[in-house]
C-alpha positions in Angstrom: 9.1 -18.8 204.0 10.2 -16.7 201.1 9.7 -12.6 202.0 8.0 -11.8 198.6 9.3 -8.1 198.2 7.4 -7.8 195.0 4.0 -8.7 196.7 4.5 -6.5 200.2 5.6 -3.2 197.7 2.6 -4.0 195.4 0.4 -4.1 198.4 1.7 -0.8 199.7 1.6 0.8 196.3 -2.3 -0.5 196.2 -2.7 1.9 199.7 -0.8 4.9 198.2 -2.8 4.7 195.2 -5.9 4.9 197.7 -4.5 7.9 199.1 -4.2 10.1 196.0 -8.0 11.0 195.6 -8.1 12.0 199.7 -4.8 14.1 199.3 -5.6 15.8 196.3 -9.2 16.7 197.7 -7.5 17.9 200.9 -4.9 19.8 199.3 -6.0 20.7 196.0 -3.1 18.3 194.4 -0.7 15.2 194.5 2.3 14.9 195.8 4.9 15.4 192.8 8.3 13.8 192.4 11.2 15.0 190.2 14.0 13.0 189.0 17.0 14.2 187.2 19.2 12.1 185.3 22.5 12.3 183.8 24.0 11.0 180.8 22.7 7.2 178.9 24.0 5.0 181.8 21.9 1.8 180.9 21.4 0.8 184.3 20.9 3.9 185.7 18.1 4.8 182.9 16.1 1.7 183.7 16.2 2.2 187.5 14.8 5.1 186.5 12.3 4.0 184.6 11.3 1.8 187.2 10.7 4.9 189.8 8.8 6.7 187.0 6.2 3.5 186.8 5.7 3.7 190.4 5.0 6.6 190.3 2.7 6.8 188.2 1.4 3.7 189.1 0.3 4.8 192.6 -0.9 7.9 190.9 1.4 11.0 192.1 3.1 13.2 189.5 6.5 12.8 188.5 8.9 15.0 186.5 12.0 13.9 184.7 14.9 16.2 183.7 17.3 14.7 181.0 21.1 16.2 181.2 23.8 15.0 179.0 26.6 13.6 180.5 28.6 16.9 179.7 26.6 18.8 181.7 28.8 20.8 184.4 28.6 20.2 188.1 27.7 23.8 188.6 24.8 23.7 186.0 23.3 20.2 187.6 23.4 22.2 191.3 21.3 25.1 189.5 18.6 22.9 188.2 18.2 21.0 191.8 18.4 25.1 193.5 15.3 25.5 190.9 13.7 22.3 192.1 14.0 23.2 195.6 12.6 26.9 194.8 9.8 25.1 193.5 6.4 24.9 195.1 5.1 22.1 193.1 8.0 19.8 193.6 7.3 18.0 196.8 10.9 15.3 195.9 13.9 15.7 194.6 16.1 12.9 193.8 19.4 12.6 191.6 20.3 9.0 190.1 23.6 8.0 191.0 26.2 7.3 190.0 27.0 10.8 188.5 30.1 11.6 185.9 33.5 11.8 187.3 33.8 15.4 187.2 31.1 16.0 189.2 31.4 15.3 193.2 28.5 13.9 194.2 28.9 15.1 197.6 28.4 18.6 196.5 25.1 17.8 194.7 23.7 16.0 197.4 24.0 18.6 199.8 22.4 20.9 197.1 19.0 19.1 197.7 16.7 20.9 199.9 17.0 18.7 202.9 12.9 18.7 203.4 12.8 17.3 199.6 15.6 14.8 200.0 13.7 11.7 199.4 16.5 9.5 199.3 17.6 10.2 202.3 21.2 11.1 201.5 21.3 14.7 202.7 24.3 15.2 205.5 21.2 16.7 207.5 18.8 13.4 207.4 22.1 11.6 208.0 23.0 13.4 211.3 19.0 12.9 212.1 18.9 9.5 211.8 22.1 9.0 214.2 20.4 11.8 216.7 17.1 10.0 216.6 15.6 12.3 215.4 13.0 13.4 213.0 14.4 12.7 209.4 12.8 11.4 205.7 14.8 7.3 206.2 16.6 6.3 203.1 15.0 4.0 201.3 16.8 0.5 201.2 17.1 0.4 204.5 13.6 1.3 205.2 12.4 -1.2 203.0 14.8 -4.0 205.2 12.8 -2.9 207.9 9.2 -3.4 206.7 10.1 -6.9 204.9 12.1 -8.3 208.6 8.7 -7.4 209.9 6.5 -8.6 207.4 7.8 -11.9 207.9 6.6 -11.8 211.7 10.6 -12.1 212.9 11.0 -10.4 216.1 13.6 -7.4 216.2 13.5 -6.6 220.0 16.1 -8.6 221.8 17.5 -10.4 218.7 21.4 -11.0 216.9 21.9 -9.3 213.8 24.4 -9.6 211.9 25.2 -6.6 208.9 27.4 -8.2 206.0 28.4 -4.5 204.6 28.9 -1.1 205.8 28.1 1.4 203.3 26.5 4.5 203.8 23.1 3.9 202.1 22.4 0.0 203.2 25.1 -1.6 205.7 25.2 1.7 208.3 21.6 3.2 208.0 20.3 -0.3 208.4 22.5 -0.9 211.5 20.8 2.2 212.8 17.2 1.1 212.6 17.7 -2.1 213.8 19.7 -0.7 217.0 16.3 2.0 217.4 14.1 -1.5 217.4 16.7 -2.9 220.4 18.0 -5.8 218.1 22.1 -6.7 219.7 23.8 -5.3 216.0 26.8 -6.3 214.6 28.1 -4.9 211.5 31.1 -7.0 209.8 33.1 -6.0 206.6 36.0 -7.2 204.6 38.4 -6.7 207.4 36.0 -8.7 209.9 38.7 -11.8 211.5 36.2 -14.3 211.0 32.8 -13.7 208.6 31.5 -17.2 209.3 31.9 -17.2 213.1 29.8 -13.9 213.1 27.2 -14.8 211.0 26.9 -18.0 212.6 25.3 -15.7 215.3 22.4 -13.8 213.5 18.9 -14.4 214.2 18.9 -11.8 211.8 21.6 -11.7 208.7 21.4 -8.7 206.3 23.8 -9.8 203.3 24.7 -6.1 201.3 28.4 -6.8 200.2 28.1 -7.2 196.4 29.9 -10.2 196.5 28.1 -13.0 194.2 27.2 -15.8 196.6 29.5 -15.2 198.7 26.8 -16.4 202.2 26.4 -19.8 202.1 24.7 -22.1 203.9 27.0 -23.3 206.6 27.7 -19.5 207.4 23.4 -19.3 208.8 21.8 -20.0 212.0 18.9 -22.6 211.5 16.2 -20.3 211.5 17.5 -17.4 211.3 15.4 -14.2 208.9 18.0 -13.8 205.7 17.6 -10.2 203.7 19.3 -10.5 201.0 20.0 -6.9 199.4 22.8 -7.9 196.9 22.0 -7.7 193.0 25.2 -9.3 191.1 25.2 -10.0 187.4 27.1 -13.4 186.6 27.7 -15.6 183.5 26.7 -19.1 183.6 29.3 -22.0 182.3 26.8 -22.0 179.2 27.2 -18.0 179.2 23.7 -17.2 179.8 23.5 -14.0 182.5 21.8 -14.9 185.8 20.9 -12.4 188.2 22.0 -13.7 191.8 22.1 -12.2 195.6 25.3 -11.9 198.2 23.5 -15.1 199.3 23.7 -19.3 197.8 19.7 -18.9 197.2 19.0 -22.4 197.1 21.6 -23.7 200.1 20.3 -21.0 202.3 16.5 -21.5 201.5 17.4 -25.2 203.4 19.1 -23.7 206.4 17.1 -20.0 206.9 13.3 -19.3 208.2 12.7 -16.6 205.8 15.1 -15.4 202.9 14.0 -13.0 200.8 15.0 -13.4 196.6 16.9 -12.1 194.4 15.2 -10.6 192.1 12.1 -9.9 193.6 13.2 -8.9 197.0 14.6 -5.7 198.0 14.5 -4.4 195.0 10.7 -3.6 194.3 10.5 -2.4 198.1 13.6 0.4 197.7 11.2 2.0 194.7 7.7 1.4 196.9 9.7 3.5 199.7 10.6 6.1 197.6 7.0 6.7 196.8 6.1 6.9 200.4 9.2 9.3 201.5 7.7 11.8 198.8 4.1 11.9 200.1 5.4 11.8 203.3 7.5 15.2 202.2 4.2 16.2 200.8 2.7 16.1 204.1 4.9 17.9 206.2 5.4 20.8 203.2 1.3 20.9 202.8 1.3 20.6 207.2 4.0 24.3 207.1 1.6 26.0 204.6 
């Protein structure tokens, strides 16, 4: 079974949409999200363009500030101090990766933690570790609702985390763990990848390493989230778009495997649209 990401965050997106008419008749308006981008980075402009259509899409308002990439750390951190001053903004979020003279860091911690939609803040981190109350970041989140889309059981199950990174390998690690799934989280300095893997009823691949989890490194019917998105060039130099998993190999071997594209991905965006009504909520909820 392939775990259509594109299809689950359409279906969600349909219910959000729903959602709009009640809230803005509850509340007198829709949750608004504001996105601030620096510089022309081409990828980073059309995963932004991406969030904007969701947005709007699902029918909440959304906001885009446009800096140049000479914009200065301390003028970026006033524009997000305006954002968090402001009533109407209900999500914050700053596309990364930033310019090198600004410390990303810094700016991140700028972000009112109850408009932190990404989940980022230092505050939602410590949360999420505590068990407590927090806005989840959104990859991770997203992991979540495809393993259980696909009817795999968490409770009591091996995974296996190929990656530990603060926004997919760690987080992740952390919701399975709160769902009683046995977690292991391997990295380049792990003595032996295969041997590991070998072990997950539940692999999470999130390396960036093209291909690099084949098929003799799954358990036969094992759930395979694949959150990699690597650029290669074919021998005939066409681009291809592949995973940190062999596709077709593991598609033999694993019980579900979600694609690349088509997996992740679309559910990462759907989540952000559901942390910033859910930070609508509980702003409208302190009024």
């Amino acid at each position: 079974m392939i775990i259509d990401g594109k299809a689950l965050a359409l279906s969600l997106k349909e219910e959000m949409k729903k959602q709009m008419p009640l809230l803005k008749g509850k509340y007198g308006r829709i949750p608004c999200l504001s996105v601030i981008i620096v510089g022309d980075n081409p990828a980073s402009r059309s995963y932004v363009k991406g969030k904007i259509k969701a947005a709007e899409f699902v029918g909440m308002e959304s906001r885009l500030i446009e800096l140049p990439e000479s914009v200065s750390e301390a003028e970026l951190i006033a524009h997000i101090r305006e954002l968090n001053e402001d009533n109407a903004t209900d999500g914050i979020l700053v596309q990364l990766p930033l310019p090198e003279h600004i410390d990303e860091d810094k700016v991140i911690d700028a972000i009112a933690l109850e408009k932190d939609v990404d989940g980022f803040h230092p505050g939602n981190v410590a949360n999420l570790w505590l068990g407590r109350k927090c806005i989840l970041p959104c990859t991770p989140k997203g992991i979540i609702r495809m393993i259980e889309s696909s009817g795999t059981r968490i409770a009591g199950s091996k995974a296996v985390i190929v990656g530990r990174s603060n926004i997919v390998g760690k987080p992740v690690a952390k919701l399975l763990l709160d769902r009683n799934a046995t977690v292991t989280l391997a990295h380049s300095k792990t003595a032996d990848l295969k041997k590991e893997t070998l072990q997950a009823d539940i692999l999470i691949a999130a390396v960036g390493r093209p291909e690099m989890i084949t098929a003799d490194m799954i358990k036969p019917g094992a759930t395979v989230i694949d959150v990699g998105i690597n650029r290669i060039v074919l021998p005939d130099g066409s681009p291809k778009l592949v995973g940190d998993v062999k596709f077709d190999e593991a598609l033999e071997v694993a019980e579900h495997i979600s694609p690349v594209p088509g997996g992740v991905g679309p559910m990462t965006i759907t989540m952000l649209m559901e942390n910033t009504i859910e930070c609508f909520l509980a702003r409208m909820e302190k009024r």
